[in-house]
C-alpha positions in Angstrom: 70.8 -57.2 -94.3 74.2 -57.4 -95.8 76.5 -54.2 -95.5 77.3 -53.9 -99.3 73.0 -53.0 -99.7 73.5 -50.3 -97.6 74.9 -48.5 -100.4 72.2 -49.6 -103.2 70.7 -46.4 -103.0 67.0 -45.0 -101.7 64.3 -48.2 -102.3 64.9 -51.8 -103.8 62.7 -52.8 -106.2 61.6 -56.4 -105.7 61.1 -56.0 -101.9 57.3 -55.1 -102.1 57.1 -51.8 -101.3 56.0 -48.7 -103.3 58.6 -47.0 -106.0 58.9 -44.2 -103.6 60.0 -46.7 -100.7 58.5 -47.2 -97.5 58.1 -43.5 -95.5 60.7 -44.7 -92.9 62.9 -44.7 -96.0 61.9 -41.8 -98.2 65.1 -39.4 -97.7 62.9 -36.5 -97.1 60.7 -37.2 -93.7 64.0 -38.5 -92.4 66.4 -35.8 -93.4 63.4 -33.0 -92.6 63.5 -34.4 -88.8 66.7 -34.0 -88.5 67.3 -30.6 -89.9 63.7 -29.6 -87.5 65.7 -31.1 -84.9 68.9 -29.3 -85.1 67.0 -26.0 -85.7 64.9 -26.0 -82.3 67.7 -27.0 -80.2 69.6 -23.9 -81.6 66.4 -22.2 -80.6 66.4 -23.8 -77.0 69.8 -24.5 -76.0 71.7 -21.7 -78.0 70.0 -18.6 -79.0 68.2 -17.3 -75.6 70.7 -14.7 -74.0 73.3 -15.2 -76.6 74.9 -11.6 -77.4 77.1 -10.9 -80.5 80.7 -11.9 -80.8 83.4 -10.2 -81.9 83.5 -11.5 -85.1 79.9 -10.7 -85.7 79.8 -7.1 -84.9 82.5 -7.0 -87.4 80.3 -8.9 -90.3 76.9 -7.6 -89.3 78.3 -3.6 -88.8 79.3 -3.9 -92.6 75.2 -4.2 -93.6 73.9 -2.5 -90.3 72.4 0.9 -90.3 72.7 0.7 -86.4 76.7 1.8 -86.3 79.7 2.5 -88.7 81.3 -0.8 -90.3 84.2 -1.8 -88.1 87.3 -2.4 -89.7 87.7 -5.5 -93.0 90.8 -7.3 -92.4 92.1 -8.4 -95.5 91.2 -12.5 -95.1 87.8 -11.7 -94.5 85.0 -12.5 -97.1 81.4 -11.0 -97.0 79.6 -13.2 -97.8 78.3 -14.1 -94.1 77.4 -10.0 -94.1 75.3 -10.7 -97.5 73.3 -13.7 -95.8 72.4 -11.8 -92.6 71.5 -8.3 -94.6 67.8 -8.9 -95.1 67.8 -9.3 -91.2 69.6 -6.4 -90.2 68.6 -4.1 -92.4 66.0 -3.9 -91.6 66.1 -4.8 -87.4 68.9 -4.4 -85.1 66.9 -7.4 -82.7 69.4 -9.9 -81.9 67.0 -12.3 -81.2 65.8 -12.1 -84.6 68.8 -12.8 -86.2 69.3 -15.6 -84.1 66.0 -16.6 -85.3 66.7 -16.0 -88.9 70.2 -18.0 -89.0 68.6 -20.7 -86.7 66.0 -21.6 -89.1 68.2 -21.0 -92.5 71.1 -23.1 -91.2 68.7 -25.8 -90.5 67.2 -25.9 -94.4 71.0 -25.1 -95.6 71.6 -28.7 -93.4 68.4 -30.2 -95.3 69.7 -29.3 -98.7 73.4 -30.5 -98.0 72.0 -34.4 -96.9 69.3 -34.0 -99.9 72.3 -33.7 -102.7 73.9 -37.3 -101.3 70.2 -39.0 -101.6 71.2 -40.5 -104.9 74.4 -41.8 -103.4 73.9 -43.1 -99.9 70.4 -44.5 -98.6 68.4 -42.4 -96.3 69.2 -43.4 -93.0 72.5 -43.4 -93.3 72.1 -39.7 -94.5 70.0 -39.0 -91.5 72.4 -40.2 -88.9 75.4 -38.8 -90.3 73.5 -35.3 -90.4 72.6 -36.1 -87.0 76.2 -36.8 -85.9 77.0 -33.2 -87.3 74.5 -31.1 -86.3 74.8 -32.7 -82.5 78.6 -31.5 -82.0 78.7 -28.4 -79.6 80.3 -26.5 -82.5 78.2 -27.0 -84.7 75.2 -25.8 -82.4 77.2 -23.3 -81.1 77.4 -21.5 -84.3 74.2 -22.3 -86.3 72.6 -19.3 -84.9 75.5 -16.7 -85.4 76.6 -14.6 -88.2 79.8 -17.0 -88.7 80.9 -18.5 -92.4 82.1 -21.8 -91.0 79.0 -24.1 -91.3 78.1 -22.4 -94.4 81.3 -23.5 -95.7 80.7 -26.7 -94.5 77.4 -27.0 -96.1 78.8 -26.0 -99.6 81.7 -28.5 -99.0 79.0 -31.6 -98.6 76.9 -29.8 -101.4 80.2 -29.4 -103.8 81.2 -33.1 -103.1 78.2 -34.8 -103.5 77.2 -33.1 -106.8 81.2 -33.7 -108.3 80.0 -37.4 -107.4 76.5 -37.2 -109.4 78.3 -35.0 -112.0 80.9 -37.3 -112.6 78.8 -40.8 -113.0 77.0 -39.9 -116.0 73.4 -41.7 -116.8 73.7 -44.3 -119.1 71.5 -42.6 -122.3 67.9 -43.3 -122.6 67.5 -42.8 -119.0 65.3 -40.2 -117.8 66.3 -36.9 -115.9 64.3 -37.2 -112.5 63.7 -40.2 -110.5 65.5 -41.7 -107.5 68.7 -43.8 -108.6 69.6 -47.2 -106.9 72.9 -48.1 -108.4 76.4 -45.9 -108.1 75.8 -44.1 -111.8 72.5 -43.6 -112.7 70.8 -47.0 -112.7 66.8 -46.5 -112.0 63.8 -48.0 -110.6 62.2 -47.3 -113.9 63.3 -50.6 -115.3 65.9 -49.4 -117.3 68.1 -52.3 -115.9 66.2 -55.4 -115.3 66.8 -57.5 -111.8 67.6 -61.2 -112.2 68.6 -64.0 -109.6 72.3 -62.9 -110.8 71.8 -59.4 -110.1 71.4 -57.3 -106.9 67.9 -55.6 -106.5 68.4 -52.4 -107.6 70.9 -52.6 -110.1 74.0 -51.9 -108.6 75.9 -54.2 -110.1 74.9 -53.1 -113.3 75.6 -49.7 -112.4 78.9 -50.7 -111.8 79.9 -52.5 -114.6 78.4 -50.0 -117.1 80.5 -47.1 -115.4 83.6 -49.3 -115.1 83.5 -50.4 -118.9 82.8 -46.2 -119.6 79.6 -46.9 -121.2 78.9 -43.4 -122.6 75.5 -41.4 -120.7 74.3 -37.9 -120.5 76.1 -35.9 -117.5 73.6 -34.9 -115.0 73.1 -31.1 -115.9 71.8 -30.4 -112.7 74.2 -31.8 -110.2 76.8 -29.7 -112.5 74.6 -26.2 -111.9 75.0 -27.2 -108.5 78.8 -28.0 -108.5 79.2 -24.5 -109.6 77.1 -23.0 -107.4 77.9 -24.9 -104.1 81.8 -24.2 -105.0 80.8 -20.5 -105.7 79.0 -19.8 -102.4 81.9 -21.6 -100.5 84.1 -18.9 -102.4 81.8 -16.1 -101.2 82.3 -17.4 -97.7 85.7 -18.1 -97.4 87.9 -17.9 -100.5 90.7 -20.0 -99.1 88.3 -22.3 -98.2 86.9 -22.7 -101.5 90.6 -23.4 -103.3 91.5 -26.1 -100.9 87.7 -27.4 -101.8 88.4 -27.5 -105.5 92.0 -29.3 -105.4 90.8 -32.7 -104.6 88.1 -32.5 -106.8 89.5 -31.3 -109.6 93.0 -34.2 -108.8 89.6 -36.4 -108.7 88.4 -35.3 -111.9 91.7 -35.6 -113.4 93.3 -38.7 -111.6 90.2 -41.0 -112.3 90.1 -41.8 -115.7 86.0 -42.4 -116.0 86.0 -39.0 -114.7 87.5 -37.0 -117.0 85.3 -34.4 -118.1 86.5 -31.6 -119.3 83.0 -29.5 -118.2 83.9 -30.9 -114.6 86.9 -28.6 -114.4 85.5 -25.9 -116.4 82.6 -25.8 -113.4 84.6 -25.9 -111.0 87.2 -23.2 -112.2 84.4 -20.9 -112.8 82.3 -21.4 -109.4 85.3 -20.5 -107.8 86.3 -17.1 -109.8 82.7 -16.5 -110.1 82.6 -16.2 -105.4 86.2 -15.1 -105.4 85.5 -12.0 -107.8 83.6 -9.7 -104.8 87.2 -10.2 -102.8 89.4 -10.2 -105.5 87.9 -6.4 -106.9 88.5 -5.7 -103.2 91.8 -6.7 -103.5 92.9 -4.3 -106.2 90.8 -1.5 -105.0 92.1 -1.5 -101.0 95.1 -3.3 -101.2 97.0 -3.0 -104.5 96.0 -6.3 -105.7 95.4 -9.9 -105.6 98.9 -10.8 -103.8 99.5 -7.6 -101.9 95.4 -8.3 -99.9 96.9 -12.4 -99.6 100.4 -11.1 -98.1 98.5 -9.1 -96.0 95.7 -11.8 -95.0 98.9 -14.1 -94.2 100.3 -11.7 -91.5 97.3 -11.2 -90.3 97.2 -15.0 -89.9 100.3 -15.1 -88.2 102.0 -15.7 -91.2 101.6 -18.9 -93.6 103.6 -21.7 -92.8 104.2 -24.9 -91.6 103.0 -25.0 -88.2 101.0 -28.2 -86.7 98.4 -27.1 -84.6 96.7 -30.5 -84.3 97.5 -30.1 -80.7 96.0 -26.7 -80.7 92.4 -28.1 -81.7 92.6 -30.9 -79.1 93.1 -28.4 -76.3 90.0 -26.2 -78.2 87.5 -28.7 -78.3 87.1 -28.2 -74.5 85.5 -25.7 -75.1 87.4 -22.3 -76.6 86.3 -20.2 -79.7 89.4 -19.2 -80.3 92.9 -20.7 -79.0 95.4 -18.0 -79.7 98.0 -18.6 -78.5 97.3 -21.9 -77.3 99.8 -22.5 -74.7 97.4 -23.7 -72.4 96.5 -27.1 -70.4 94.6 -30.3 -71.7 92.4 -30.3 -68.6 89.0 -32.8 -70.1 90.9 -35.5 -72.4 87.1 -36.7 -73.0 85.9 -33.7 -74.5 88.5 -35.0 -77.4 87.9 -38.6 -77.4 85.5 -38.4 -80.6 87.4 -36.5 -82.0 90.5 -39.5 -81.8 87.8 -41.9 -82.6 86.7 -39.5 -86.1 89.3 -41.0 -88.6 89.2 -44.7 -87.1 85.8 -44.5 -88.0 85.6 -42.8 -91.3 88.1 -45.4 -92.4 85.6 -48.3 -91.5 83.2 -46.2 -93.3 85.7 -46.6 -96.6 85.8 -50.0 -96.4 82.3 -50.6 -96.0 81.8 -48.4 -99.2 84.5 -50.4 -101.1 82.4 -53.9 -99.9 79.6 -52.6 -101.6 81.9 -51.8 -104.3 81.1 -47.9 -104.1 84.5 -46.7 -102.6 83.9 -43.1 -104.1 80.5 -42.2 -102.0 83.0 -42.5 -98.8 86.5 -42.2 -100.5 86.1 -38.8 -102.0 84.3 -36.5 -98.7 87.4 -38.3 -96.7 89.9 -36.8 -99.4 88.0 -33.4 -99.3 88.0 -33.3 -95.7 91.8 -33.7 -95.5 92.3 -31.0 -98.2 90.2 -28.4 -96.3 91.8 -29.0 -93.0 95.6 -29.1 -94.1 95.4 -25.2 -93.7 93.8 -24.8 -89.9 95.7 -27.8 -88.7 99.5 -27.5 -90.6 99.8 -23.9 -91.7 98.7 -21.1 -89.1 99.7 -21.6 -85.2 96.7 -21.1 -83.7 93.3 -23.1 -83.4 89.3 -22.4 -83.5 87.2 -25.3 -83.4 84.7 -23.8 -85.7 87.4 -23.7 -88.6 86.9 -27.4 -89.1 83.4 -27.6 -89.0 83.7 -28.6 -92.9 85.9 -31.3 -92.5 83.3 -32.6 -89.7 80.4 -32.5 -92.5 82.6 -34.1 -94.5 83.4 -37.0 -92.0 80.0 -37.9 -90.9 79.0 -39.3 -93.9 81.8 -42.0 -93.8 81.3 -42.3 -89.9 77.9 -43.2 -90.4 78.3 -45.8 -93.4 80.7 -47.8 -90.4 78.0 -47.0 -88.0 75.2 -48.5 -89.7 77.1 -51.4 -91.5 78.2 -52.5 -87.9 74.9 -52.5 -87.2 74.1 -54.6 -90.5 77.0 -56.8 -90.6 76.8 -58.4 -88.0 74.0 -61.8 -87.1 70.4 -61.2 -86.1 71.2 -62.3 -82.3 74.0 -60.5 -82.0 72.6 -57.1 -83.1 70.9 -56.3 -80.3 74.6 -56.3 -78.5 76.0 -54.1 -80.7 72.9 -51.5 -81.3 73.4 -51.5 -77.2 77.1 -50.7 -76.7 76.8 -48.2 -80.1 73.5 -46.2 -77.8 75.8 -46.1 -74.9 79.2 -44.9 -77.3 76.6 -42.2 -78.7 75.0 -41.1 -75.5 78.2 -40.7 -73.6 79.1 -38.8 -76.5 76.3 -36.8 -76.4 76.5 -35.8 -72.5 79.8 -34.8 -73.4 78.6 -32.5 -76.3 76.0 -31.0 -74.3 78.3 -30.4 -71.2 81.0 -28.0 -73.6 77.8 -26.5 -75.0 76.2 -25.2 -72.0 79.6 -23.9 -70.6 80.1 -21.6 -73.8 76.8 -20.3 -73.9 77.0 -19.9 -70.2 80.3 -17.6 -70.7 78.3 -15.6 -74.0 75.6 -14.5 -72.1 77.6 -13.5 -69.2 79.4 -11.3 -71.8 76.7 -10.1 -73.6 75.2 -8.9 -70.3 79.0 -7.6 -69.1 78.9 -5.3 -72.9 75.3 -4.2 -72.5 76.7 -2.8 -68.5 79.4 -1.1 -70.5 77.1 0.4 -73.3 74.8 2.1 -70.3 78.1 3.1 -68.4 79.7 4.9 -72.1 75.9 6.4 -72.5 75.7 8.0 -69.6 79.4 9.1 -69.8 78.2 11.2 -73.2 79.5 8.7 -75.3 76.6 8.9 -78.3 76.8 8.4 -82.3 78.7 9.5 -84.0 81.4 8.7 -81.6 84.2 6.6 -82.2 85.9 4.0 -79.4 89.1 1.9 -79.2 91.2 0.2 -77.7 90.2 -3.4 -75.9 87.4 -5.1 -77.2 86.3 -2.0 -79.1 84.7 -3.4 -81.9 82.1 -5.7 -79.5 81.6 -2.5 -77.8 81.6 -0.1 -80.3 78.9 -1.9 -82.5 76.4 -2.2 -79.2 77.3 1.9 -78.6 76.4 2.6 -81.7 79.5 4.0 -82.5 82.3 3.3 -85.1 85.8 1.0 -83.8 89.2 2.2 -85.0 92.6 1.0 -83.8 96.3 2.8 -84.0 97.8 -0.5 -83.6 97.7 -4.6 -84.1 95.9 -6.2 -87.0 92.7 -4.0 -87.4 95.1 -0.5 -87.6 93.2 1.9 -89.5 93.6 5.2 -87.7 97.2 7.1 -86.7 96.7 8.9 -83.3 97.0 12.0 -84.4 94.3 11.5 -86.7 92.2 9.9 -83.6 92.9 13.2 -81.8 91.7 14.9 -84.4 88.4 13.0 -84.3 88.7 14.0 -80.3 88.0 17.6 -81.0 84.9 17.0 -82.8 83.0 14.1 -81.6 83.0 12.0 -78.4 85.9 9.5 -77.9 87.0 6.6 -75.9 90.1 4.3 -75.1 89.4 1.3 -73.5 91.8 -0.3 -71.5 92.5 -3.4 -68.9 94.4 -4.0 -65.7 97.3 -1.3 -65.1 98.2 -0.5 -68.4 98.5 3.4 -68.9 96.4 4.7 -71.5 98.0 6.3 -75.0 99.3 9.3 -75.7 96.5 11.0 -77.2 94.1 9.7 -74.0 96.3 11.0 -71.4 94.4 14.0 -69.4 91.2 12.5 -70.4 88.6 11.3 -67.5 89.0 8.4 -66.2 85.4 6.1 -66.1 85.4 3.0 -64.5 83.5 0.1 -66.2 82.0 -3.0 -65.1 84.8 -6.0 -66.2 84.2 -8.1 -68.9 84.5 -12.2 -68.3 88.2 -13.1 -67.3 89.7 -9.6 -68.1 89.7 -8.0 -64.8 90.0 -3.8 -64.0 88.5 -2.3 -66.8 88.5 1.7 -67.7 87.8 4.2 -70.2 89.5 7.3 -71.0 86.8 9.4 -72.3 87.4 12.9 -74.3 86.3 16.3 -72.9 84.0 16.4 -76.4 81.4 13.8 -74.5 79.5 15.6 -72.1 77.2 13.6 -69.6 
């Protein structure tokens, strides 16, 4: 096989199998397994034991009749609390969440690869889906109530429609059917095959989008555009405008491209998932660039800091490196990472062999785009907040992969397929090693905050109560109580106003180590609780108003 078929498309016609292609092949079967596949091992190496995070309680108390809504920093988005509210409102079972968001984020996987079948052949799809969903971060966060792999999914959707969107069918063409050429050529025999001509019309595809030979644009990968740039928006608004600037450069920059509905689609997806935030803006904040100032300090504060560093030292296995002044202890935990652009740039060229640069050219560009913010604007590092640019990546990645593989002659393949198995499952152990620490370290937590929620309950401390201080809004949500804060990022009470509160209903200050408790806590009883994972002595100050 010669590297530049492996971007002819689903099925060559001429090879004796059926117009649907052989079933190891058809893009469905193959992309179904995989999705299957990263679904149960949420189920079986994630979900069992795994309590909510921080970050969760804060999304899921916003749609949860179980306890008040914690505190909305101004960069958040709720669209992660809209995709988990038919779970919890109507269950407060964890397990059912995790459940719920195992299952949905393997279809959301299915639908990303699905968009790229008219672009990239089937088992490329599948191993570059495989590569993705088989990183520790992305396992790691299937299951939970996080907007970074559903950003991530509307990246890969967003890209891969702009592609379809962009290469028109030449008119006369139908609308559905399989395409094996780069714009819209079809195994209808609407371009014939001749000994000058690849199977499959690629070449023709390439010269009749070259010369601009006019077609119909493909209504429905536009619908898409919108919508998968619109749900990104939802997500993550940021997100979503760093998503749209290399497609809409694309759009602009290529001159086949050039389409003014293009821009129009992707302008409006992304007002159209901004506009929930954006009303938000003007009715908490004071507007549009008073909520961004805000999200900025809350950030940090924008600006140019390079925190590639930072997401090296993460990968071993952090959430959240903040700051990340700390030691690069398991270089390998890294080393795919170093290997990710070597890769995706073999991926490139392979594409532009096969004279289809844009099907690995353009999710490279994207990727770049979406991670200029997380790794040269904010000074601090979560792997999770690259998860889109990963998605992104593993389509390239796997083009090199596979036209390796292909590229090479018949005796040597065998070699090669070897030392790639060996490279893969190496990586693999690696992925699975950073995995089972984290969830290792959640559970332990979860059961530490279920300890403390029995300890506060038989202290009096029952809704409506209200609890701050360390790690309130973890603990608060599992209490069933509300989280406020007199100081940092999430401030939303004065003390007075908390002593207030005091006089009425139970509540609690939570504090570590030796630190002396507020003002308004001091002459409250003292209650010690079991510690939470790495944070030592832990207390709670708990007002006369809860009675055991």
């Amino acid at each position: 096989m010669h590297p530049a078929s492996l971007a002819a498309g689903p099925g060559r016609r001429g090879s004796g199998t059926r117009p649907g292609g052989s079933p190891a092949t058809r893009p469905l079967p193959l992309l179904a397994a995989v999705a299957a596949a990263f679904t149960l091992a949420q189920l079986v190496l994630v979900m069992p034991g795994l309590g909510l995070g921080w970050d969760e309680s804060v999304y899921i108390s916003q749609v949860s009749p179980h306890a008040p809504a914690a505190f909305f920093s101004a960069p958040r988005a709720r669209g992660i609390s809209f995709l988990v509210a038919p779970v919890t409102g109507l269950t407060t079972s964890v397990t059912a969440l995790r459940v719920y968001l195992a299952v949905l984020s393997g279809l959301g996987l299915l639908l990303a690869l699905w968009v790229w079948r008219r672009l990239l052949p089937a088992p490329v799809l599948a191993l570059a889906g495989a590569l993705f969903a088989s990183l520790w971060i992305t396992l790691y966060y299937g299951p939970q109530a996080m907007p970074n792999l559903w950003v991530a999914y509307g990246a890969l959707v967003a890209t891969g429609c702009f592609l379809r969107a962009v290469r028109s069918r030449p008119a006369g063409t139908g609308e559905d059917g399989p395409v094996d050429g780069p714009v819209g050529t079809r195994r209808n025999g609407a371009v014939p095959v001749g000994p000058d001509r690849p199977a499959g019309g690629v070449a023709d595809g390439v010269a009749r989008f070259a010369a601009g030979v006019p077609g119909r644009p493909d209504r429905r990968a536009l619908v898409g555009l919108g919508c998968a740039v619109a749900f990104t928006a939802l997500m993550r608004p940021a997100d979503a405008l760093w998503l749209a600037l290399p497609l809409a450069g694309a759009a602009l920059c290529v001159r086949a491209w050039r389409r003014p509905v293009v821009l129009l689609v992707l302008a409006a997806g992304a007002l159209v998932g901004s506009a929930e935030w954006i009303i938000e803006a003007y009715v908490r904040y004071g507007g549009l660039f008073a909520r961004l100032e805000r999200a900025g300090e809350v950030q940090g504060g924008m600006g140019l800091h390079f925190a590639v560093d930072d997401q090296v030292r993460a990968l071993e296995g952090r959430s959240l490196c903040r700051p990340c002044a700390v030691p690069w202890r398991h270089p390998a935990t890294a080393a795919w990472w170093f290997a990710l652009p070597l890769l995706a740039a073999g991926g490139v060229v392979a594409a532009a062999r096969a004279r289809r640069t844009a099907v690995a050219l353009l999710p490279v560009v994207t990727g770049l785009f979406l991670a200029v913010p997380y790794l040269l604007l904010i000074d601090y590092a979560a792997p999770r907040f690259l998860l889109p640019v990963y998605a992104l990546l593993a389509l390239p990645v796997a083009l090199c992969l596979v036209s390796l593989v292909a590229g090479v002659r018949p005796g040597l393949r065998p070699v090669v397929v070897g030392v790639l198995v060996l490279a893969l499952a190496g990586h693999l152990a690696v992925q699975y090693a950073v995995l089972r620490s984290m969830v290792s370290r959640a559970r332990v937590t979860r059961e530490a905050v279920d300890r403390i929620a029995a300890g506060l309950h038989r202290q009096g401390v029952r809704a409506p109560c209200v609890i701050s201080g360390h790690e309130a809004v973890r603990i608060a949500f599992r209490t069933g109580c509300s989280s406020r804060q007199i100081r940092g990022n999430d401030r939303s009470i004065t003390p007075a106003e908390l002593l207030d509160v005091a006089g009425r209903r139970p509540v609690v200050h939570l504090g570590t180590g030796n630190a002396p408790p507020p003002s308004y806590a001091r002459g409250w009883r003292v209650v010690p609780l079991p510690p939470l994972s790495g944070q030592g002595r832990y207390r709670a100050w708990v007002s006369p108003s809860a009675e055991p």
